[in-house]
C-alpha positions in Angstrom: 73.3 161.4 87.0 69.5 161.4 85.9 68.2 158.5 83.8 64.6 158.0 82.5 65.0 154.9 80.2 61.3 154.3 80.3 60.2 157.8 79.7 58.2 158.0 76.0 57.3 161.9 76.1 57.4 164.6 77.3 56.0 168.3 77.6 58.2 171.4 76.4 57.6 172.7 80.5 59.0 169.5 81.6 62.2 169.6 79.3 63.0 173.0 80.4 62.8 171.8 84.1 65.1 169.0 83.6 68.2 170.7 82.0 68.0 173.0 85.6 68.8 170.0 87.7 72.2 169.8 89.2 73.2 166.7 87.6 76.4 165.8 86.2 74.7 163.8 83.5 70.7 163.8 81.9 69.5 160.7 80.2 66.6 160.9 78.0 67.2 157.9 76.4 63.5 156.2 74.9 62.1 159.5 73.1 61.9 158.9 69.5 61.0 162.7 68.9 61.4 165.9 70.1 59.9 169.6 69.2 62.0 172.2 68.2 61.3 173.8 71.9 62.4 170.3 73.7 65.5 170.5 72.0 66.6 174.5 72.5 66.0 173.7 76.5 68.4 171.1 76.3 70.8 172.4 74.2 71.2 174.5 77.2 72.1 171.9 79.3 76.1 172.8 81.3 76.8 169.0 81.5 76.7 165.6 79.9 73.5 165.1 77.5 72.2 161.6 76.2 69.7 161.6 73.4 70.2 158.3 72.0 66.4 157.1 71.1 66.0 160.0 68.4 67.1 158.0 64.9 66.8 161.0 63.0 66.8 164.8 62.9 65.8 167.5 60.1 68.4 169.9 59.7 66.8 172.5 61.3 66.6 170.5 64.9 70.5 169.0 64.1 71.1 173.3 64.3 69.4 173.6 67.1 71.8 170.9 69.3 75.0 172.9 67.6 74.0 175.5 70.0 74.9 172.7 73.1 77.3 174.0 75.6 77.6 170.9 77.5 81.1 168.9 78.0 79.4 166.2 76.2 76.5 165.3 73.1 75.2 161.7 73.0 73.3 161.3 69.6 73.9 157.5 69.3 70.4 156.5 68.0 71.5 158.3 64.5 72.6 156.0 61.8 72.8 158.1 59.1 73.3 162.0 58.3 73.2 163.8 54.8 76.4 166.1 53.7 74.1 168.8 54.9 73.6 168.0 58.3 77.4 166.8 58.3 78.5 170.0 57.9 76.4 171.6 60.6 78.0 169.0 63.0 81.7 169.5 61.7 81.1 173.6 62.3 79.5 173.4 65.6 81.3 174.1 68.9 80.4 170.7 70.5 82.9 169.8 72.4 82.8 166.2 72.2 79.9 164.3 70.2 79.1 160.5 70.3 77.5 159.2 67.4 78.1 155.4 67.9 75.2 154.9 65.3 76.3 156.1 62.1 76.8 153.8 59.8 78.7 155.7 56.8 80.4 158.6 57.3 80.9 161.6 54.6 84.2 162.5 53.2 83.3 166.0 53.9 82.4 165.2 57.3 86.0 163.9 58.3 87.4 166.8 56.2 85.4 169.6 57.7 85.8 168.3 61.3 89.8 168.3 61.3 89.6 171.9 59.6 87.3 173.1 62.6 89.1 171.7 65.6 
């Protein structure tokens, strides 16, 4: 497991470093935003991926993590997601996504999801 609960930013080189570490789990935990090349590097991450500072993503960069082929997605800092973005998470291939932070939930959402898995 790597942590970096402190760390505020971070450079598109260093991203791409991190997610070729041989950890079972990567931590990025403090980072409120990340570019659209932060997030393709670790969207190819093979393991468990923690992303819980970001509380909010454009549509476009919520694509971009549907492309994850880790065993696990932590987006917990979320609290809320449009229909939109709800149906790019219920069609993605995640296979298992923690979003402790929502606070409502779309109809759709739940619907799509069951359909999808």
């Amino acid at each position: 497991s790597m942590s970096f609960p402190a760390l505020e930013q971070i450079t598109d080189a260093q991203a791409a470093h991190l997610v070729l570490t041989r950890v079972d789990s990567l931590s990025i935990d403090n980072i409120t935003h990340m570019t659209d090349a932060q997030l393709k590097s670790f969207a190819t991450f093979p393991k468990k991926l923690c992303l819980n500072s970001i509380p909010a993503l454009t549509d476009n960069k919520l694509q971009i993590l549907t492309e994850f082929r880790g065993m696990v997605l932590e987006l917990n800092g979320l609290t809320s997601m449009s229909d939109t973005q709800a149906e790019i998470l219920a069609s993605s291939s995640v296979p298992f996504l923690r979003l402790h932070g929502i606070k409502n939930i779309s109809g759709r959402f739940i619907q799509r999801a069951s359909q999808s898995r």
